[in-house]
PDB file as gemmi writes it, atoms N, CA and C in Angstrom:
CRYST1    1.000    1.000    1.000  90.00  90.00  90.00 P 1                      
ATOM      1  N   UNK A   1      19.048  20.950   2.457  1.00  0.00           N  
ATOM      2  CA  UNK A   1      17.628  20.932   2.192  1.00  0.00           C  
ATOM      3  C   UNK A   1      16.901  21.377   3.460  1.00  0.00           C  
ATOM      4  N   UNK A   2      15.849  22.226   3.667  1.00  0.00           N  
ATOM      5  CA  UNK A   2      15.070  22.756   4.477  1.00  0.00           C  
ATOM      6  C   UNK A   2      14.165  21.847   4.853  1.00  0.00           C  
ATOM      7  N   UNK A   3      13.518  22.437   6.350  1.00  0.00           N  
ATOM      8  CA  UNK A   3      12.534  21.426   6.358  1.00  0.00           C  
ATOM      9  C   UNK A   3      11.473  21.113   5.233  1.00  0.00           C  
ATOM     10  N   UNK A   4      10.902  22.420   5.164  1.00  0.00           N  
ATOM     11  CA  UNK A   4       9.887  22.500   4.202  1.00  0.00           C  
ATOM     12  C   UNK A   4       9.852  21.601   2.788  1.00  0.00           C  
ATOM     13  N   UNK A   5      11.199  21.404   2.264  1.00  0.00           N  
ATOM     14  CA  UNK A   5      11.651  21.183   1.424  1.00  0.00           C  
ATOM     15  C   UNK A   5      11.010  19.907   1.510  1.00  0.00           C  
ATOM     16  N   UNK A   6      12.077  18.917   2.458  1.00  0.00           N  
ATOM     17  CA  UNK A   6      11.689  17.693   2.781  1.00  0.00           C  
ATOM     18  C   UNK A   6      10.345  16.959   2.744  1.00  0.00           C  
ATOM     19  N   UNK A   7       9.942  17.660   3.064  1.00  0.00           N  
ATOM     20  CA  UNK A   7       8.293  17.667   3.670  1.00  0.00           C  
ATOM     21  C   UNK A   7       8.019  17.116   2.174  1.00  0.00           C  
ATOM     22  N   UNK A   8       7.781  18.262   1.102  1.00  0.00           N  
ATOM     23  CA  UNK A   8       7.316  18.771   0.032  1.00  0.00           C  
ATOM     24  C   UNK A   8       7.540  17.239  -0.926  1.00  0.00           C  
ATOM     25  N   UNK A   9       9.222  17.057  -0.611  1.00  0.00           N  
ATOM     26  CA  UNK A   9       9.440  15.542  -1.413  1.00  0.00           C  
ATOM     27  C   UNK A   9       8.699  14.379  -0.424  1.00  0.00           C  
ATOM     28  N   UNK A  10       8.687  14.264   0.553  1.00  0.00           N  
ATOM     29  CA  UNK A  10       8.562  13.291   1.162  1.00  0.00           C  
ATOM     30  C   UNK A  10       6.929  12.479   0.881  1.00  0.00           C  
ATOM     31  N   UNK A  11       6.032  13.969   0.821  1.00  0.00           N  
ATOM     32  CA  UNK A  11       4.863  13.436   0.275  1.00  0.00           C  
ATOM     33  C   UNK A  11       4.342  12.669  -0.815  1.00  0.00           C  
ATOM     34  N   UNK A  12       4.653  12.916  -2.415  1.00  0.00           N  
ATOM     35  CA  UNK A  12       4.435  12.129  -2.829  1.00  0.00           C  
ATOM     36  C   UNK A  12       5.075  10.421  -2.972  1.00  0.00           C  
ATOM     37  N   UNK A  13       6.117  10.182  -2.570  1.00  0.00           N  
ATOM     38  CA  UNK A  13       6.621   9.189  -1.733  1.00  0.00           C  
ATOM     39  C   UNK A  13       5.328   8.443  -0.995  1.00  0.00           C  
ATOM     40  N   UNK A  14       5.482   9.034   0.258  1.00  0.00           N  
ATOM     41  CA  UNK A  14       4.424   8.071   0.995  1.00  0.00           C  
ATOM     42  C   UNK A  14       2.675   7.970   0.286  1.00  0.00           C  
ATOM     43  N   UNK A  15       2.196   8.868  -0.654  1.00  0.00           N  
ATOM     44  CA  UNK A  15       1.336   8.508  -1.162  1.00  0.00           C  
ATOM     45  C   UNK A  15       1.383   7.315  -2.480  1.00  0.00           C  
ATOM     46  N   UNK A  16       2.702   7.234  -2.915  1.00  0.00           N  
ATOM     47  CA  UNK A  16       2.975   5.768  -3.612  1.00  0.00           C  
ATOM     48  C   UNK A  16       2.576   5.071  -3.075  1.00  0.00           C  
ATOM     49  N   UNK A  17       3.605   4.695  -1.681  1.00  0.00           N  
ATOM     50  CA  UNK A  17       3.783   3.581  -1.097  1.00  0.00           C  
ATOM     51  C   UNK A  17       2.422   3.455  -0.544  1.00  0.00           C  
ATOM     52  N   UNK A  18       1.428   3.999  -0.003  1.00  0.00           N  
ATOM     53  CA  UNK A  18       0.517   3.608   0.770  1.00  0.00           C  
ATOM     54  C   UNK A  18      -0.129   2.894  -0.293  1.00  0.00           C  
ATOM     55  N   UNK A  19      -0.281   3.732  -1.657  1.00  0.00           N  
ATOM     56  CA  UNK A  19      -1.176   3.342  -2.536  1.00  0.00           C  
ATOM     57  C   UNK A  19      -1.304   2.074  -2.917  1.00  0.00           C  
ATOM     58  N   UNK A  20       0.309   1.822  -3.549  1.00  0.00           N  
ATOM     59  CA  UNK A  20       0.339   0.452  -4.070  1.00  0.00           C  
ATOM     60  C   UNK A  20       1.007  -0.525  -2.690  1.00  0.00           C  
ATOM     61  N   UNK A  21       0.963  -0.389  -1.962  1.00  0.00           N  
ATOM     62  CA  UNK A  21       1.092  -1.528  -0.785  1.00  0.00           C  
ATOM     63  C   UNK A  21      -0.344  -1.856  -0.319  1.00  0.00           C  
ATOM     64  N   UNK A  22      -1.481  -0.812  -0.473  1.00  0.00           N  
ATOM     65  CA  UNK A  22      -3.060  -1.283  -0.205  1.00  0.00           C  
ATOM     66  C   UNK A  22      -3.888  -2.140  -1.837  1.00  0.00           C  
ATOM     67  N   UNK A  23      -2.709  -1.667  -2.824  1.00  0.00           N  
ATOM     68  CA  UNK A  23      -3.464  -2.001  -4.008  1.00  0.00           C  
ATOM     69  C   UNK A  23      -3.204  -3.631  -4.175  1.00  0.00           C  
ATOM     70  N   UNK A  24      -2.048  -3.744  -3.801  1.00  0.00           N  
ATOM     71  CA  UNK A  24      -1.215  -4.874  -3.624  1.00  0.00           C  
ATOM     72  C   UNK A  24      -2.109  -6.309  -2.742  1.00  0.00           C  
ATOM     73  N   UNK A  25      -2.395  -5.507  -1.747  1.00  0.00           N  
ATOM     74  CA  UNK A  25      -3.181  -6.526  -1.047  1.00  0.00           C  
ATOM     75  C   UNK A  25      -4.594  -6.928  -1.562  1.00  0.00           C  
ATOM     76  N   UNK A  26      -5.578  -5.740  -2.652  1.00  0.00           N  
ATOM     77  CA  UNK A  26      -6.336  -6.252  -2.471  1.00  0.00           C  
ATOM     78  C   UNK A  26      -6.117  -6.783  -4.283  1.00  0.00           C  
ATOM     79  N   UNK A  27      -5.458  -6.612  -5.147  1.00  0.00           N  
ATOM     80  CA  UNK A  27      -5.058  -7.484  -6.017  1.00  0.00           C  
ATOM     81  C   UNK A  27      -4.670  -9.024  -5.794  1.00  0.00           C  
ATOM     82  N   UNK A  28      -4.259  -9.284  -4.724  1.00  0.00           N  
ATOM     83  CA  UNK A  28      -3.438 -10.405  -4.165  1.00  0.00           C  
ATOM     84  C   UNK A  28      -5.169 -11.341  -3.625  1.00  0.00           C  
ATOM     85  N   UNK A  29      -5.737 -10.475  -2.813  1.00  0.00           N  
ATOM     86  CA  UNK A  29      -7.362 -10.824  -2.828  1.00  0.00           C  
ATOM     87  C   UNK A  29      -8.081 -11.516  -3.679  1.00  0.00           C  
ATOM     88  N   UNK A  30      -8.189 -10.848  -5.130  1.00  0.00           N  
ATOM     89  CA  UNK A  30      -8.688 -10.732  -6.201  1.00  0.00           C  
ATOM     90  C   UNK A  30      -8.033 -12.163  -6.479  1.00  0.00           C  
ATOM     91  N   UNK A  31      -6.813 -12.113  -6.733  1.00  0.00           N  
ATOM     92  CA  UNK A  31      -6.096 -13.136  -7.362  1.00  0.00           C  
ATOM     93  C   UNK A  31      -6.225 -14.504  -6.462  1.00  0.00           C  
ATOM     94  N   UNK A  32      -6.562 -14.532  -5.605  1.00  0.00           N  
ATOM     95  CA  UNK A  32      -7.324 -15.717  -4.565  1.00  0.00           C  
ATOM     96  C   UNK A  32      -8.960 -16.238  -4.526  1.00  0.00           C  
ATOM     97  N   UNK A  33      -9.306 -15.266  -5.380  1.00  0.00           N  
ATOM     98  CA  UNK A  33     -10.611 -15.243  -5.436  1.00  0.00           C  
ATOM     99  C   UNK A  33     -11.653 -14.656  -5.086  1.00  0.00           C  
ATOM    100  N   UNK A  34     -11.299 -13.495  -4.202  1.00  0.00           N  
ATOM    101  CA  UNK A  34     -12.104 -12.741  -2.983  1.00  0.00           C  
ATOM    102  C   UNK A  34     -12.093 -11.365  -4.170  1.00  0.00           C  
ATOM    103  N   UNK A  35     -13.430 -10.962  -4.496  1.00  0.00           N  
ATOM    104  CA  UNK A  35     -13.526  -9.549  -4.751  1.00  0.00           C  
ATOM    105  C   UNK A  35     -14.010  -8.752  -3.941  1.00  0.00           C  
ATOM    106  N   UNK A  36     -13.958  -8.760  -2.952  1.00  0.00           N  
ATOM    107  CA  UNK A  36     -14.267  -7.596  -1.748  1.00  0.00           C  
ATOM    108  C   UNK A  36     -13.928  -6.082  -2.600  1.00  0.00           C  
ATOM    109  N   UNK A  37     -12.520  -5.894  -2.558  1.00  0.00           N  
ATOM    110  CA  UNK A  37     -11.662  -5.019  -2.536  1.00  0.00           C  
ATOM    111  C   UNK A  37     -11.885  -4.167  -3.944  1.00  0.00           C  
ATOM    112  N   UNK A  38     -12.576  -4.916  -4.853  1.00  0.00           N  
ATOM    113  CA  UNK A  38     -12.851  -4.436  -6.435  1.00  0.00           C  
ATOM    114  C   UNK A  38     -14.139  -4.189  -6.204  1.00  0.00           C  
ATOM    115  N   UNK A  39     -14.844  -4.931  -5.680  1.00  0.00           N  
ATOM    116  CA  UNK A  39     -16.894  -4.033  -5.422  1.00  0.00           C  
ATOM    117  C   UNK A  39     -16.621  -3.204  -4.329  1.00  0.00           C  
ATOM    118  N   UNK A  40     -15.943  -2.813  -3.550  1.00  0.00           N  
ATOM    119  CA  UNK A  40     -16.262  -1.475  -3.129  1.00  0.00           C  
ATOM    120  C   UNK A  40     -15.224  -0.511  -3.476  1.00  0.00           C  
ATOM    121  N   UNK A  41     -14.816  -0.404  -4.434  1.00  0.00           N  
ATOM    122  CA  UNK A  41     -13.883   0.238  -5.048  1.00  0.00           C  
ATOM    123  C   UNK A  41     -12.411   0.537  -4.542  1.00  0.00           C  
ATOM    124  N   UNK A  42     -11.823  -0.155  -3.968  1.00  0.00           N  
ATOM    125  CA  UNK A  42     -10.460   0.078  -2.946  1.00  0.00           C  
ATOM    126  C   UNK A  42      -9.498  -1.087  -3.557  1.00  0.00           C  
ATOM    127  N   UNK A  43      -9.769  -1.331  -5.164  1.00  0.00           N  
ATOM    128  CA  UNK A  43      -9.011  -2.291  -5.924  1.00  0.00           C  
ATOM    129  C   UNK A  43      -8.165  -1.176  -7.144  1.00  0.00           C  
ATOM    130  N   UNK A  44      -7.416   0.131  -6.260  1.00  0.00           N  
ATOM    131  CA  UNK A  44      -7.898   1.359  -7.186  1.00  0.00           C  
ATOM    132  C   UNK A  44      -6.077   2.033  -6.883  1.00  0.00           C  
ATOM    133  N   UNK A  45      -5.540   2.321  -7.764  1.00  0.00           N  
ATOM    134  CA  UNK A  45      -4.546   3.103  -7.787  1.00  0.00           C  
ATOM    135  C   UNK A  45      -4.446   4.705  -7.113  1.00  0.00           C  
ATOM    136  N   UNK A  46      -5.896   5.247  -7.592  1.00  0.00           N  
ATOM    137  CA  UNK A  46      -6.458   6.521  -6.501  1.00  0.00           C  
ATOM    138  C   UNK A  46      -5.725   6.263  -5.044  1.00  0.00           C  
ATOM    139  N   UNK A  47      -4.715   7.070  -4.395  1.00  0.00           N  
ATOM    140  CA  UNK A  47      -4.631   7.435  -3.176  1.00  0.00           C  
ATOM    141  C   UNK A  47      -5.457   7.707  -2.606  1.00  0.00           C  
ATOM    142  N   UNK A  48      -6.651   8.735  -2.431  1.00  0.00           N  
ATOM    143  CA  UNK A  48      -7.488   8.932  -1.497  1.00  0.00           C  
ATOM    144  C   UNK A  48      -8.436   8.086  -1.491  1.00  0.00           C  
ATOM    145  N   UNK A  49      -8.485   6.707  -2.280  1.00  0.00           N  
ATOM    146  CA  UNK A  49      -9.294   5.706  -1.691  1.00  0.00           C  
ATOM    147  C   UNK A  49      -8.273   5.192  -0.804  1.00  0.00           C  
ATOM    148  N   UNK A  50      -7.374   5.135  -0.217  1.00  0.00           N  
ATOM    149  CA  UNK A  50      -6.509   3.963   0.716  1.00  0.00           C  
ATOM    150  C   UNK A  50      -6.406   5.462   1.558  1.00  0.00           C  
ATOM    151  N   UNK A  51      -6.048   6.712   1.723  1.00  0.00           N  
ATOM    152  CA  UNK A  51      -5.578   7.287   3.080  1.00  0.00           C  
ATOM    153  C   UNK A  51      -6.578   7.443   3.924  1.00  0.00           C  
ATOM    154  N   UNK A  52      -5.976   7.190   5.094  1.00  0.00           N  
ATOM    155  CA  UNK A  52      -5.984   7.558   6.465  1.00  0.00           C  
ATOM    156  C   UNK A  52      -5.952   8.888   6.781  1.00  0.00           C  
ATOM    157  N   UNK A  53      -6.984  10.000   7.086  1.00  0.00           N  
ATOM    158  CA  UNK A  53      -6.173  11.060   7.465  1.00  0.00           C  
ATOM    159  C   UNK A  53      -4.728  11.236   8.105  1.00  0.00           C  
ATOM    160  N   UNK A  54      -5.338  10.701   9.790  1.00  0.00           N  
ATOM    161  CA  UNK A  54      -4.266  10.747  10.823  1.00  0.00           C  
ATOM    162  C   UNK A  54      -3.300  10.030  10.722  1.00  0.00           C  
ATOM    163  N   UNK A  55      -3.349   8.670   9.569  1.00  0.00           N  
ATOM    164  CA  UNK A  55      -2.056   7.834   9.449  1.00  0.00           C  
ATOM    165  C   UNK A  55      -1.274   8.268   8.453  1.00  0.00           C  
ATOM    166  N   UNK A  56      -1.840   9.046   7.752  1.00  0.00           N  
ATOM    167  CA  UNK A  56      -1.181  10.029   6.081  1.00  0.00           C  
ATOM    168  C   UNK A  56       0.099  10.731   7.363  1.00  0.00           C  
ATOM    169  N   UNK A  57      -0.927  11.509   8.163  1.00  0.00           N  
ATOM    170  CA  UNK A  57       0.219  12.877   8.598  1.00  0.00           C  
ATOM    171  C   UNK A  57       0.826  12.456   9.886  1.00  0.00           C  
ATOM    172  N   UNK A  58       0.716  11.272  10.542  1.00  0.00           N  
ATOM    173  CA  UNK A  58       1.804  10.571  11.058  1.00  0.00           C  
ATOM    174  C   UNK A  58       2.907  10.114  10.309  1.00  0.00           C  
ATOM    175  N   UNK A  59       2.667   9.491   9.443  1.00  0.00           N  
ATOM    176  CA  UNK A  59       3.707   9.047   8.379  1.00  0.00           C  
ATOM    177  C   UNK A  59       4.533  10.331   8.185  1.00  0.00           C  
ATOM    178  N   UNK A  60       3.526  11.416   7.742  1.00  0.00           N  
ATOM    179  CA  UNK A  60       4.489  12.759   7.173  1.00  0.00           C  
ATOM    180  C   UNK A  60       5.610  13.122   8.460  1.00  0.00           C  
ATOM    181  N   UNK A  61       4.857  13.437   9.451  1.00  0.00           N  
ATOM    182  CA  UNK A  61       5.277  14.158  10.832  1.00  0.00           C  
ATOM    183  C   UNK A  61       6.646  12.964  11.280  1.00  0.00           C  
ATOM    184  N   UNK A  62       5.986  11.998  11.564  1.00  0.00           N  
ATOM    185  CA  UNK A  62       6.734  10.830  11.976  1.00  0.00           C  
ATOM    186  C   UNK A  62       7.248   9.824  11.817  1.00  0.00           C  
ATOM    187  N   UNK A  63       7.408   9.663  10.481  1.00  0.00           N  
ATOM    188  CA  UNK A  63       7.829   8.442   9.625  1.00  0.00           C  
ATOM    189  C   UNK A  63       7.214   7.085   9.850  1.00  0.00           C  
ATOM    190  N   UNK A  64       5.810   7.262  10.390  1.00  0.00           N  
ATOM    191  CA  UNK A  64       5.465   5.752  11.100  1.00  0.00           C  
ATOM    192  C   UNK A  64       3.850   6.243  10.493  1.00  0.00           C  
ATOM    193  N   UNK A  65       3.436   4.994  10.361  1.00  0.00           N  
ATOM    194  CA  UNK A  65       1.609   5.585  10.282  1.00  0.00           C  
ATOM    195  C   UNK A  65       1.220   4.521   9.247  1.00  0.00           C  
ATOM    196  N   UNK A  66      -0.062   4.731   8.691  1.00  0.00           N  
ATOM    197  CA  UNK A  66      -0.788   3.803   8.359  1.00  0.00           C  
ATOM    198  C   UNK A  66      -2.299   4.105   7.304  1.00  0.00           C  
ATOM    199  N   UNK A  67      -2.454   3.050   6.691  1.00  0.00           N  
ATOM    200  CA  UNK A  67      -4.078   3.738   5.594  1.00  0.00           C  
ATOM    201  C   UNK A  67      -4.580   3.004   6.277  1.00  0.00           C  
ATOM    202  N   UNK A  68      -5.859   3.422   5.298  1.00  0.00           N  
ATOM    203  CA  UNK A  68      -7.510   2.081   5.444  1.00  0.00           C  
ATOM    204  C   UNK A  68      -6.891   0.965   4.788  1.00  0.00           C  
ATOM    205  N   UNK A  69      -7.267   0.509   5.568  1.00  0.00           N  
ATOM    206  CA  UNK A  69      -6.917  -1.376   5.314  1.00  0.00           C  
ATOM    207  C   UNK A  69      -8.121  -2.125   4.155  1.00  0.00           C  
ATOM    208  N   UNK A  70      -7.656  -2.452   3.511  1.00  0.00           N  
ATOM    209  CA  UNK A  70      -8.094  -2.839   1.898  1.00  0.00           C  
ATOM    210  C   UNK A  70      -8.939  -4.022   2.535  1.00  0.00           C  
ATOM    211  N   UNK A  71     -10.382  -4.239   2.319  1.00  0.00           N  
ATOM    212  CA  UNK A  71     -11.339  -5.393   2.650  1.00  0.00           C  
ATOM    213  C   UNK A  71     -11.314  -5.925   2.210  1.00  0.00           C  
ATOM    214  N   UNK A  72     -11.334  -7.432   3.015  1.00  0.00           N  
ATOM    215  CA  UNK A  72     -11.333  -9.119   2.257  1.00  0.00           C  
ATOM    216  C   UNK A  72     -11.902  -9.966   3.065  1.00  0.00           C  
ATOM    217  N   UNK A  73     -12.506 -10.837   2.168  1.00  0.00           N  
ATOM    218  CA  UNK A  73     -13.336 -12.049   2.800  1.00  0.00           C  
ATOM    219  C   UNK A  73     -12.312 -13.403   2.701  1.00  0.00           C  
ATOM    220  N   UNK A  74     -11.751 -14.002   3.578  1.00  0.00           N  
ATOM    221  CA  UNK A  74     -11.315 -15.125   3.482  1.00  0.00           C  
ATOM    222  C   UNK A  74     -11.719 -15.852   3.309  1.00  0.00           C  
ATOM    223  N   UNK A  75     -13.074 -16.050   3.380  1.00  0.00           N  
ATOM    224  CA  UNK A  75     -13.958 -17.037   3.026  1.00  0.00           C  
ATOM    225  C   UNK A  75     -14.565 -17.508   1.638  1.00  0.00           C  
ATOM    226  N   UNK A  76     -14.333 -16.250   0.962  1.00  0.00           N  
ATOM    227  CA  UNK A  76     -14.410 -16.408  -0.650  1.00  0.00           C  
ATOM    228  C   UNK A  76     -12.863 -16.593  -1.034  1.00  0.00           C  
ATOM    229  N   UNK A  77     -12.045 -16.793  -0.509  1.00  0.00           N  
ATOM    230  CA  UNK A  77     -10.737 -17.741  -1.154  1.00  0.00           C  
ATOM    231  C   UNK A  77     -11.029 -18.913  -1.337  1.00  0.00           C  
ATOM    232  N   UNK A  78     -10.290 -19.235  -2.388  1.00  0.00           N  
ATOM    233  CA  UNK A  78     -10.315 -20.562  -2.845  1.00  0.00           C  
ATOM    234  C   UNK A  78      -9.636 -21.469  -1.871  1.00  0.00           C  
ATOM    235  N   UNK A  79      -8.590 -21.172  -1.638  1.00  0.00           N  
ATOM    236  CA  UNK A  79      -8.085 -22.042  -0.500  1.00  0.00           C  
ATOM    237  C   UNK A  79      -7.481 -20.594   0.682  1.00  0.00           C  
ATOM    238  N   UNK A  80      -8.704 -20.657   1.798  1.00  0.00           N  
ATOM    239  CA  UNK A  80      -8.359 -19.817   2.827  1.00  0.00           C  
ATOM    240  C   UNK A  80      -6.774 -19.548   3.807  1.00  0.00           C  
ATOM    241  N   UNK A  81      -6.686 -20.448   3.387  1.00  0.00           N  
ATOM    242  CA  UNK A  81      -5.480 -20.099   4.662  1.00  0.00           C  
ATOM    243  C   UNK A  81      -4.140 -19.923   3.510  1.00  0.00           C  
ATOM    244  N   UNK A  82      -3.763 -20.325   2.579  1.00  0.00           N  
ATOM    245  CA  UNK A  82      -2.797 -20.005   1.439  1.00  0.00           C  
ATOM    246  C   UNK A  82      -3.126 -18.747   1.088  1.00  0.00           C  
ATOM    247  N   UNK A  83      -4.811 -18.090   0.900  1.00  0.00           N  
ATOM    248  CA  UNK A  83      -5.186 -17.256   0.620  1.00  0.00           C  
ATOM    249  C   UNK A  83      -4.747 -16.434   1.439  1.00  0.00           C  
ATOM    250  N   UNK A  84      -4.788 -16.365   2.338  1.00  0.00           N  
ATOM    251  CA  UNK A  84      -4.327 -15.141   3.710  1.00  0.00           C  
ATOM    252  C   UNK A  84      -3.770 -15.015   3.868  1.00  0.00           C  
ATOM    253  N   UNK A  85      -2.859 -16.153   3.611  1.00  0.00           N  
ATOM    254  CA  UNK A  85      -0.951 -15.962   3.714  1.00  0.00           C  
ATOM    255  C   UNK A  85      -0.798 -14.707   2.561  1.00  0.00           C  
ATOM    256  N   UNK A  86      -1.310 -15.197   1.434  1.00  0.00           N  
ATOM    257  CA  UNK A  86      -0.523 -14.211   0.471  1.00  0.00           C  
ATOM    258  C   UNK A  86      -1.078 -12.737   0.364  1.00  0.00           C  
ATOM    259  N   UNK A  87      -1.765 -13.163   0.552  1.00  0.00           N  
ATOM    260  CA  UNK A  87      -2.892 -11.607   0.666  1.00  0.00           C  
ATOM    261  C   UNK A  87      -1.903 -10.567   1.556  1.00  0.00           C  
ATOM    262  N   UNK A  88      -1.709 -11.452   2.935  1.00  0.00           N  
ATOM    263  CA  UNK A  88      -0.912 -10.540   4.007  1.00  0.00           C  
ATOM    264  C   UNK A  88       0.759  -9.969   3.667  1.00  0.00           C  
ATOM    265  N   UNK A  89       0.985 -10.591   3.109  1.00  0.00           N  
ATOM    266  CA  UNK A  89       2.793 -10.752   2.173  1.00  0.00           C  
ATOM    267  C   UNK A  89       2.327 -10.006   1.387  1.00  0.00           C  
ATOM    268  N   UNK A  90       1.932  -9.641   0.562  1.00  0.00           N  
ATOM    269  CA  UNK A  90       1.643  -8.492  -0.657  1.00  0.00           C  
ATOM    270  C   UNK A  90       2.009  -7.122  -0.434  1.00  0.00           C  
ATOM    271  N   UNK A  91       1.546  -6.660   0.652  1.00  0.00           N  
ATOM    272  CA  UNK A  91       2.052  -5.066   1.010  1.00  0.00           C  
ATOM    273  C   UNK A  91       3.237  -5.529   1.010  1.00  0.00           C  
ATOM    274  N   UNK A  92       4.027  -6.210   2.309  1.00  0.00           N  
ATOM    275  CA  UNK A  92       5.225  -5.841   2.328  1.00  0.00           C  
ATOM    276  C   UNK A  92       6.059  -6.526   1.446  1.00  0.00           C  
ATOM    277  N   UNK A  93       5.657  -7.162   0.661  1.00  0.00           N  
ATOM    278  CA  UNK A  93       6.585  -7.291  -0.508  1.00  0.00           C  
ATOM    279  C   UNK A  93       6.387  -6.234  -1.493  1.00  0.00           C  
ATOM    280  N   UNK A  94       5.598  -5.295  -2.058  1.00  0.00           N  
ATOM    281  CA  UNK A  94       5.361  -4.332  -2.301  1.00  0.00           C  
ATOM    282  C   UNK A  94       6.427  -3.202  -2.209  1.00  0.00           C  
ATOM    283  N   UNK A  95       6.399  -3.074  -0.741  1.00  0.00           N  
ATOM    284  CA  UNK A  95       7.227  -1.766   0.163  1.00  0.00           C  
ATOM    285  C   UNK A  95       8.648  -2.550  -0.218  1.00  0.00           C  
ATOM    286  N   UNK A  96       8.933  -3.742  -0.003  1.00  0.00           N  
ATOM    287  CA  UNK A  96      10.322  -4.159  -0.655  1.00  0.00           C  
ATOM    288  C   UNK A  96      10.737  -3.918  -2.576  1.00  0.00           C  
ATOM    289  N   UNK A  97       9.947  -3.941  -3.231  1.00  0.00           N  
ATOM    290  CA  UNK A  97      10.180  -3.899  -4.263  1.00  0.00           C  
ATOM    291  C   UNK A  97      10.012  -2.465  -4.755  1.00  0.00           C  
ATOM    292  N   UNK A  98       9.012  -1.337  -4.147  1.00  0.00           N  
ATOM    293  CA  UNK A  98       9.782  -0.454  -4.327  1.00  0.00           C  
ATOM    294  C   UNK A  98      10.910   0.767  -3.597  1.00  0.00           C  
ATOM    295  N   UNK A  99      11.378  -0.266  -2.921  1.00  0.00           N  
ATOM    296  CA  UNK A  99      12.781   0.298  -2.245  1.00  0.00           C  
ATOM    297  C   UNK A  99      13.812  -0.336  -2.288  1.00  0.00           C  
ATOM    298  N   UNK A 100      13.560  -1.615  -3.528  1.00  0.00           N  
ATOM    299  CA  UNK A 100      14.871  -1.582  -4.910  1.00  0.00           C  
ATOM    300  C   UNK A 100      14.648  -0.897  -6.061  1.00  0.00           C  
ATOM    301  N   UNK A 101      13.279  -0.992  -6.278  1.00  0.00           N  
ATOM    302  CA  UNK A 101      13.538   0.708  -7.315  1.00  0.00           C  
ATOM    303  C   UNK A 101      13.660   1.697  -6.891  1.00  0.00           C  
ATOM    304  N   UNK A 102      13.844   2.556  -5.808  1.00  0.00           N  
ATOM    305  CA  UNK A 102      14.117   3.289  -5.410  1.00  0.00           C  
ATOM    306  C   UNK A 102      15.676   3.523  -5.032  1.00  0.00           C  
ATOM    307  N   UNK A 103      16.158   2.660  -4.855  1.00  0.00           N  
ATOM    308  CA  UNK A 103      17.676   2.333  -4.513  1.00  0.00           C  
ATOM    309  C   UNK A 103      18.124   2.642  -5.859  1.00  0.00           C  
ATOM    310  N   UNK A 104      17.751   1.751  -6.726  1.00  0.00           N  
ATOM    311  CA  UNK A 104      18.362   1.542  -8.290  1.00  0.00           C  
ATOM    312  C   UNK A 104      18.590   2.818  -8.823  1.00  0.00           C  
ATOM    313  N   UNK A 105      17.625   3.543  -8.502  1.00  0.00           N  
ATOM    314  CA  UNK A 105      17.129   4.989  -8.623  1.00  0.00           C  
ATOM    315  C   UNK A 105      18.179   6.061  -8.364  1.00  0.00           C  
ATOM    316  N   UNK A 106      18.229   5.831  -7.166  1.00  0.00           N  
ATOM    317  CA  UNK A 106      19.151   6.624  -6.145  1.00  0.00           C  
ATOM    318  C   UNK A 106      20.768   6.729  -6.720  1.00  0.00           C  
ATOM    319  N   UNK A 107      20.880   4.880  -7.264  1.00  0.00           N  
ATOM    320  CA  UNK A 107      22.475   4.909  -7.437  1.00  0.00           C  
ATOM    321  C   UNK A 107      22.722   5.546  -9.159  1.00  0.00           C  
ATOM    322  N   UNK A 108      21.817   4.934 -10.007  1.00  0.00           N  
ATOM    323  CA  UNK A 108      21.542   5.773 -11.365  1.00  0.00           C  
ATOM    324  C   UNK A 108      21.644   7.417 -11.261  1.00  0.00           C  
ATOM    325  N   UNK A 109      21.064   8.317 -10.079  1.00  0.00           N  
ATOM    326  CA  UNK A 109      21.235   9.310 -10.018  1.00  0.00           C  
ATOM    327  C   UNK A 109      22.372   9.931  -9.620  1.00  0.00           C  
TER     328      UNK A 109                                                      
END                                                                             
């Protein structure tokens, strides 16, 4: 496989993962009680509400990088500090679950 190639797959990949690891958190929000993340619209499956320019094409370039960080009020949780715990666990349980479907994927193929 060429670089180019790589590239070409690699993108929609990281626009999953950013997507639903930012959607994740602010669902996890929602589900605590905090609608931040649903009134300003970043409660949204849309990728280009969660990218980052420069963290999109770090990720691409460099396998490392980062989105806009999904807004929340801890203070509209019902119970703040349980609330924040889970809120914060959501992405990366996210990024874990789909890289057992992705695995599952991999070995099916």
């Amino acid at each position: 496989m060429t670089g180019i190639q790589e590239y070409i797959l690699r993108l929609p990949i990281i626009l999953m993962a950013i997507t639903i690891h930012e959607y994740a958190h602010g669902y996890a929000a929602l589900k605590m009680g905090d609608g931040t993340a649903k009134m300003q619209g970043r409660l949204s499956l849309n990728p280009l509400a969660h990218m980052d320019p420069i963290g999109a094409l770090c990720m691409l370039f460099f396998r490392f990088g980062w989105a806009k960080p999904v807004p929340i009020n801890p203070y509209n949780f019902r119970d703040r500090k349980k609330g924040t715990m889970i809120v914060s666990i959501a992405g990366p349980l996210s990024n874990l679950f789909l890289a057992l479907v992705g695995a599952v994927l991999w070995g099916i193929l």
